[in-house]
C-alpha positions in Angstrom: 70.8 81.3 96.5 71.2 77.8 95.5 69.8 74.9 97.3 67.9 77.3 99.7 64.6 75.5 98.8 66.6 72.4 100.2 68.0 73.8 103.4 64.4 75.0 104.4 64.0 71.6 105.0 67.3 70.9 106.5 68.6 71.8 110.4 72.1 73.4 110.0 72.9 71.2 113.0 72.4 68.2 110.9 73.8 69.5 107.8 77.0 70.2 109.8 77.0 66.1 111.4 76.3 64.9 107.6 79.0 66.7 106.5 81.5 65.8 108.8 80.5 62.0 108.5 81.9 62.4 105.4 78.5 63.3 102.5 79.8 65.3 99.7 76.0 66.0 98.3 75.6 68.0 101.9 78.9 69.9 101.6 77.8 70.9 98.2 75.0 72.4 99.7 77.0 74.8 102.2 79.4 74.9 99.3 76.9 77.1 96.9 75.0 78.6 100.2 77.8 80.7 101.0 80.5 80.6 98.1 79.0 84.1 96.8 78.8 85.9 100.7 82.4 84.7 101.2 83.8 85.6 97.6 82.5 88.9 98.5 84.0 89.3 101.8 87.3 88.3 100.5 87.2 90.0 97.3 86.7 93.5 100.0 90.0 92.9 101.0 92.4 91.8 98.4 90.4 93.6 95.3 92.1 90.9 93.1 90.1 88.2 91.7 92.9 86.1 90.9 94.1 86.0 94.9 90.3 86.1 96.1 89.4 82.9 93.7 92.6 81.3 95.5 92.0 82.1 98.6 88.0 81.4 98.7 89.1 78.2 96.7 91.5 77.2 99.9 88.5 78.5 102.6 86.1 75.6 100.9 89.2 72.6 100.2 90.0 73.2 104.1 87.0 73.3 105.7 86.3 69.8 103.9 89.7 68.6 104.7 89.1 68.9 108.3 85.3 68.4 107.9 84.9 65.9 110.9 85.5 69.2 113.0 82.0 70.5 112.1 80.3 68.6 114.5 81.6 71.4 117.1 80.3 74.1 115.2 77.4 76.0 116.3 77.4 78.7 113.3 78.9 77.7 109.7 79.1 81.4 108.9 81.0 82.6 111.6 83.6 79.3 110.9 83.7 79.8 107.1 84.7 83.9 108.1 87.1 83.0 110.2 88.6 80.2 108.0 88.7 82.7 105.1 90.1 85.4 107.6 93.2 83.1 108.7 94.1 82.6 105.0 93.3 85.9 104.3 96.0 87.5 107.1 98.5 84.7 105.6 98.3 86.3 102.3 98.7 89.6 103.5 101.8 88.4 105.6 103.4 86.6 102.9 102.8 89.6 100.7 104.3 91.8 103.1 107.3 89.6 103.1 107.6 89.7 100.0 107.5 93.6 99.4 109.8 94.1 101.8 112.7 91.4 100.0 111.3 93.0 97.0 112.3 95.8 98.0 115.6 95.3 99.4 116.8 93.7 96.5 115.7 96.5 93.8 117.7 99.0 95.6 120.9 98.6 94.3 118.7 99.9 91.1 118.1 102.9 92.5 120.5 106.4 93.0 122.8 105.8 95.4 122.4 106.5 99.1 123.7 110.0 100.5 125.1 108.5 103.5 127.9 106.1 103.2 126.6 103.8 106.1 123.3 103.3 104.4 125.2 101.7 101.5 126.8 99.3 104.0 124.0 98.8 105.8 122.1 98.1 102.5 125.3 95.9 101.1 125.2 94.0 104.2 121.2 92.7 104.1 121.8 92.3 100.4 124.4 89.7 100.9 122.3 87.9 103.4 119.4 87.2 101.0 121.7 86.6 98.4 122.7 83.7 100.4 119.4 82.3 101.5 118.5 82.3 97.5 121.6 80.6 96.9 120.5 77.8 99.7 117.2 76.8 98.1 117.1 74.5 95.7 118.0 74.7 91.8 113.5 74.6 90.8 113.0 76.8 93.7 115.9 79.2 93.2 115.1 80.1 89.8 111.5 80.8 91.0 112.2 82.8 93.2 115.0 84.8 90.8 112.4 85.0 88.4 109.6 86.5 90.7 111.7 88.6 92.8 114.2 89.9 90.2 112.6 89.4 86.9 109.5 90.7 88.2 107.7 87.9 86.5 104.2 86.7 87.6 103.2 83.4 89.2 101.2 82.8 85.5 103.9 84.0 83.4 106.8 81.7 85.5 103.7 78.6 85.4 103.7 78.9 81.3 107.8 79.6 81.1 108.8 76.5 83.1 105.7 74.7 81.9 104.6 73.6 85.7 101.4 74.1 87.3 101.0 78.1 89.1 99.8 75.9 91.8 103.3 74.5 92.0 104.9 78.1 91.5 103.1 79.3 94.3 104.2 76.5 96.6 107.9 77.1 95.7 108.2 80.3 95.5 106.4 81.0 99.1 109.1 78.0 100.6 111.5 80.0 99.3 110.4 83.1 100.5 110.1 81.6 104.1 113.3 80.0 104.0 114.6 83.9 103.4 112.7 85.1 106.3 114.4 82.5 108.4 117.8 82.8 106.9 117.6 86.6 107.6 115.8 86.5 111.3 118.6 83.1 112.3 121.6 86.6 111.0 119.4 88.5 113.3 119.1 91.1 110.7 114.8 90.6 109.6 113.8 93.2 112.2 116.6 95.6 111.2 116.4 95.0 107.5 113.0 95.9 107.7 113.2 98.8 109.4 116.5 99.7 107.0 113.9 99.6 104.4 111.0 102.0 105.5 113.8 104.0 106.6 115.4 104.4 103.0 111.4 104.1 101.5 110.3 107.1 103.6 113.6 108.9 103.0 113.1 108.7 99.3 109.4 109.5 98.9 
């Protein structure tokens, strides 16, 4: 790998204490030491290059951010896995989230139900996410109208409203939280959700 000549020559204890006092050149070093081994581990997980490259991306800017930490560290590879692993279940969470509004909301797409309650069961959560879209605000509404309803990608919202997907990406998961809260403050998230596997498995 990169730099391996110059970590020979280097303690990992003392490469950690430069780092955290601030060197960039040293962090560069850990940087290319284990961007491929963590890429990989990642990449395992979400088999999309586009979410690993982010989330590998976020692994490397965080350690640095809180870089004074790593003079605590006894192992950098066990704290760059678990870093990577946080993010990683945060993604997944988010994405699980996300299915499951997704999914809500397509419904009224789909046949309708066989059993009347179901439809007012369904009617009912529908209304409540309707609202919590309605809350956000305009940028962040039409986001998440456009990713959730549209069916648009982050990229393809990023060149229509000419913004960064960075910036996409921020809005749209606000606005997916502020759903999740909206929906679990109605005391309905737990029920929606299970609503939803219900009608999903029902269907399949």
């Amino acid at each position: 790998m990169a730099h391996s000549g110059i970590v020979h020559h280097i303690n990992e204890e003392d490469l950690l204490l430069a780092v955290s006092q601030g060197s960039y050149k040293m962090y560069s070093i850990l940087y290319n030491l284990y961007l491929d081994e963590v890429y990989r581990y990642v990449f395992l997980c979400t088999k999309s290059e586009e979410k690993t490259e982010d989330i590998v991306q976020n692994t490397f800017l965080k350690i640095w951010e809180k870089r004074s930490t790593l003079v605590n560290v006894r192992s950098f590879r066990s704290y760059v896995y678990k870093v990577s692993k946080n993010l990683l279940i945060d993604e997944l969470r988010r994405n699980q989230t996300e299915a499951k509004i997704l999914s809500l909301l397509k419904l009224d797409s789909e046949e309708s139900f066989e059993r009347s309650d179901s439809k007012i069961i369904y009617g009912q959560y529908y209304q409540i996410i309707q609202e919590a879209i309605n809350l956000l605000p305009e940028k962040r509404k039409q986001i998440v109208i456009m990713r959730l309803m549209d069916d648009m990608s982050l990229d393809e919202i990023a060149t229509h409203l000419s913004i960064s997907k960075s910036v996409v990406k921020k809005q749209f998961y606000a606005g997916i939280d502020l759903i999740k809260r909206h929906l679990r403050f109605n005391g309905e998230l737990p029920h929606a959700i299970s609503f939803i596997m219900l009608v999903l498995l029902g269907r399949s």
